[in-house]
KOLSE-443703 format. One line per field, with one value per residue (C-alpha): residue number from 1; x, y, z. Coordinates in Angstrom, 2 decimals, decimal comma. Each point is the difference from the previous one (the first is absolute). Layout:
N
num: [NUM_...]
east: [X_...]
north: [Y_...]
up: [Z_...]
This chain:
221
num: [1_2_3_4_5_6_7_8_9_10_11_12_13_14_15_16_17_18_19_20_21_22_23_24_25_26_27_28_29_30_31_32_33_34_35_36_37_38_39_40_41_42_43_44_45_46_47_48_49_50_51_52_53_54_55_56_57_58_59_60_61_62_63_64_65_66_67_68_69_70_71_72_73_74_75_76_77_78_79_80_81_82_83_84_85_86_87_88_89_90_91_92_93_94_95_96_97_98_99_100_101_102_103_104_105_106_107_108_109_110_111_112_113_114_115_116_117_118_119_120_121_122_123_124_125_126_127_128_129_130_131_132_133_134_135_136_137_138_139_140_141_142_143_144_145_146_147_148_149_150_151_152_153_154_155_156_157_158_159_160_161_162_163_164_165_166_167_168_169_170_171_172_173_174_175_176_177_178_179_180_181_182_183_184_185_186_187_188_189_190_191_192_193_194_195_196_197_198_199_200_201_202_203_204_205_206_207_208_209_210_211_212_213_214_215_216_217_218_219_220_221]
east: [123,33_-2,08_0,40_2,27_-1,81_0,71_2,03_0,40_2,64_1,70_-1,27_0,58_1,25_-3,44_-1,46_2,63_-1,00_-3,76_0,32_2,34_-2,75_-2,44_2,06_-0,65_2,56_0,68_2,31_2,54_-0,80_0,31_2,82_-1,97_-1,06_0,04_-3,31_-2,47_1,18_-0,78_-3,43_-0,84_0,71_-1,52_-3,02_-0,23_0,15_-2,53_-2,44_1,84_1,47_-3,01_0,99_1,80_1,80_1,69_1,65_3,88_2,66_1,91_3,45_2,04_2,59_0,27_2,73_2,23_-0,27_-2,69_-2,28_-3,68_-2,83_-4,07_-3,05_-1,17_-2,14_0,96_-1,84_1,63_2,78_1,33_3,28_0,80_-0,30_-2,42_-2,06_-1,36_-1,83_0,96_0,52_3,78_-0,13_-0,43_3,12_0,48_-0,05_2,30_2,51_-0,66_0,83_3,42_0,60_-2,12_0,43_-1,90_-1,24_-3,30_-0,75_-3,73_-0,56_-2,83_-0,63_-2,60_1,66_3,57_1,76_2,34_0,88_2,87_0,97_2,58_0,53_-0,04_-3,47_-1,12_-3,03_-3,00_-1,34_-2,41_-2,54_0,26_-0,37_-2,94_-1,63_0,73_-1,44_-3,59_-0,72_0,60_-3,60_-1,00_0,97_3,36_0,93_-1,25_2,38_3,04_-0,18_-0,97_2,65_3,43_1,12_3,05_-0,70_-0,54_-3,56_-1,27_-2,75_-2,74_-2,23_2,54_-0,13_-4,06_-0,15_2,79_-2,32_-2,69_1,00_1,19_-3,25_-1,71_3,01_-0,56_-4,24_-1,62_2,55_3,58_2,38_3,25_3,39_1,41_3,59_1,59_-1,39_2,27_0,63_3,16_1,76_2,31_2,08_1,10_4,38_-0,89_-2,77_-0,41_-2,72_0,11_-2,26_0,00_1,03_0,20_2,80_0,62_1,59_-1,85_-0,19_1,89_0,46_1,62_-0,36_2,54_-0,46_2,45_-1,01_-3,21_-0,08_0,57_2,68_-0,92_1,28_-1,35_1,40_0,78_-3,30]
north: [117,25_-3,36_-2,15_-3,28_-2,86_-1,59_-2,72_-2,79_0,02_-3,20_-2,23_1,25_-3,34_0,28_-0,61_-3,00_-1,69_0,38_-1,61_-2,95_-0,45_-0,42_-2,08_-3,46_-2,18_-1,30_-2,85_0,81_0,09_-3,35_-0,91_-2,65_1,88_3,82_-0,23_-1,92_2,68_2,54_-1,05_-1,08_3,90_1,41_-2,20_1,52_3,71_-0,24_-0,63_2,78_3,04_2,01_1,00_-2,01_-2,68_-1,30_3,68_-0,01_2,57_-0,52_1,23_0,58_1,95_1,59_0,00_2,23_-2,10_2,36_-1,54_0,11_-1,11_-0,52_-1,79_-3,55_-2,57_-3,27_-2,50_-3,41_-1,42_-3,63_-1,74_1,69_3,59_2,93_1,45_3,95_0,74_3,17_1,81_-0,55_3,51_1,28_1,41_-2,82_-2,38_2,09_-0,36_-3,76_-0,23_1,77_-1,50_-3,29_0,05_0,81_0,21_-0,07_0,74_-0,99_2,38_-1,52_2,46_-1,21_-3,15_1,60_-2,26_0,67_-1,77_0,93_-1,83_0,15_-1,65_0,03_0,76_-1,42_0,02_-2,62_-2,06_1,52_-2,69_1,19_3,39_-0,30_-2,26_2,65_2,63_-1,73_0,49_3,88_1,81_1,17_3,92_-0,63_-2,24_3,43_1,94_-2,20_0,58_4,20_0,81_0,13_-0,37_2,56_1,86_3,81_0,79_3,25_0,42_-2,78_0,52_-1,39_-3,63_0,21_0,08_-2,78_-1,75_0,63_-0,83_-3,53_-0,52_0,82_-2,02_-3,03_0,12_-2,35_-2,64_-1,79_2,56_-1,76_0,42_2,56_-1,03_2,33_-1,32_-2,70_-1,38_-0,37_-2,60_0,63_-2,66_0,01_-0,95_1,73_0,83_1,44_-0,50_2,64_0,21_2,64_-1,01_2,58_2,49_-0,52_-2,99_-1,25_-3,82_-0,64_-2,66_-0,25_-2,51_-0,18_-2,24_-2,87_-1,74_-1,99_0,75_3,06_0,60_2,36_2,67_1,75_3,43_2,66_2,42]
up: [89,50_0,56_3,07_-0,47_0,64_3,26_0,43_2,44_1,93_1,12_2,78_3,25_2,86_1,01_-3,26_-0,26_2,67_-0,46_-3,80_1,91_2,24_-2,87_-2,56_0,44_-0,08_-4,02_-1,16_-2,60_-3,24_-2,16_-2,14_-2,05_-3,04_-0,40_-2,72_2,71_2,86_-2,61_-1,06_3,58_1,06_-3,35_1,22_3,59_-1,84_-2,51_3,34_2,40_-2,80_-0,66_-3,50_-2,97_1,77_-2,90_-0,60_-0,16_-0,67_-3,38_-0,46_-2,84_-1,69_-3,47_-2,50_2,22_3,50_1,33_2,08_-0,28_2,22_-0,44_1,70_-2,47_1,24_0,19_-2,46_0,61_2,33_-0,07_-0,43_-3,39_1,75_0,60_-2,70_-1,68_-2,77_-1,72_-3,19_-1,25_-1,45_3,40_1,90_1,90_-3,24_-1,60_3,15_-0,10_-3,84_1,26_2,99_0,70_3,55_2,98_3,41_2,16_3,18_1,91_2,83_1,91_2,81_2,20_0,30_0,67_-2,83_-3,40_-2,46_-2,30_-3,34_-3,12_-2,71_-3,90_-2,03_-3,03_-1,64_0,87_-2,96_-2,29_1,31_3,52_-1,19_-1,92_2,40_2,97_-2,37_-0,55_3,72_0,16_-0,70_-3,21_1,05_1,47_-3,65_-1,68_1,98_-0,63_-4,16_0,86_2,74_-1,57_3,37_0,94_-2,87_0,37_-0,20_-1,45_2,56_1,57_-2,98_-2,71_2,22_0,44_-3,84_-0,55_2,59_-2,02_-3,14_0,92_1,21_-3,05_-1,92_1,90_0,52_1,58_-1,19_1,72_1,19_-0,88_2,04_-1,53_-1,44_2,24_3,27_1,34_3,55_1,54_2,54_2,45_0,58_3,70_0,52_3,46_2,55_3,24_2,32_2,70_3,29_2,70_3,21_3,44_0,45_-3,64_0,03_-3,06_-1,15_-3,64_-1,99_-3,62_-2,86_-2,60_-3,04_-0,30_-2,94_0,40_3,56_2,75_2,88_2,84_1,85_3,39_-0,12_2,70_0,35]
């Protein structure tokens, strides 16, 4: 029988006081516009997170309500939502053809701040998509026409020679987006920006889409 990994326990009063002794004093969060508090925290973690920044946590559900959760990177963010690139025959596109609804959630750990949103997804235009594929590198745009992404695969071999057929398919020429590679938007009806505060009592503040605008809600930690 193996060891279980040791976990932390919770903070003892000493380790309370020590981390309110060390927090400096913040203002509350801003009410003005929940995409400018995003992209000024996004901003501060692409210097402090070590790895992948821009990585969020993508939920959705299948046909049958059952949740489903994965690591994406975030590709775009502005008023019309946040943007992935994947392949819609992938399990989460399937679940989004189903049920076109999801949610994110940034987890920025070194700088002790979430961000949690919902909303609707659609697709981005076909424009945006093939203008976000042109910047990925020639081997990556390989990989997106050989992986048929959620697919079983027979064993690592079968995906090295999908890989390298492409390559000899497309030579030394364009590597178009393949027809199956799409983005997708999230469009956000609510987020959450959460920031840890001593003894638990974190900081939170809610958005909610009111037509062209937002209301805002501080909740309970």
């Amino acid at each position: 029988m193996t060891d279980k990994p040791f976990i932390p326990a919770s903070p003892t009063e000493d380790d309370y006081v020590r981390s309110v002794t060390e927090a400096a004093p913040l203002p509350l969060l801003s009410e003005e516009d929940p995409i400018s508090l995003f992209n000024a925290w996004l901003t501060e973690a692409l210097v402090r997170e070590l790895n992948d920044a821009n990585a969020m946590a993508l939920a959705t559900a299948d046909a049958d309500g059952l949740p489903d959760v994965r690591m994406v990177l975030l590709k775009d963010a502005d008023e019309r939502g946040f943007v992935f690139y994947s392949n819609e025959q992938s399990a989460k596109g399937r679940e989004l053809a189903t049920n076109p609804q999801a949610a994110l959630l940034f987890h920025w750990k070194s700088l002790r701040r979430q961000v949690r949103v919902r909303g609707p997804v659609s697709h981005v235009s076909e424009a945006e998509a093939d203008a976000y594929w042109a910047t990925r590198a020639r081997p990556a745009q390989i990989g997106g026409w050989a992986s048929q992404q959620s697919q079983a695969l027979p064993d690592r071999l079968a995906l090295e020679k999908r890989i390298a057929e492409f390559g000899l398919k497309f030579g030394l020429g364009k590597v178009p987006r393949p027809p199956h590679w799409r983005g997708f938007r999230i469009t956000p009806h609510v987020i959450e920006f959460w920031r840890d505060r001593p003894f638990r009592l974190h900081e939170r503040l809610v958005f909610v889409r009111q037509g062209s605008g937002w209301t805002t809600q501080r909740l309970y930690p």
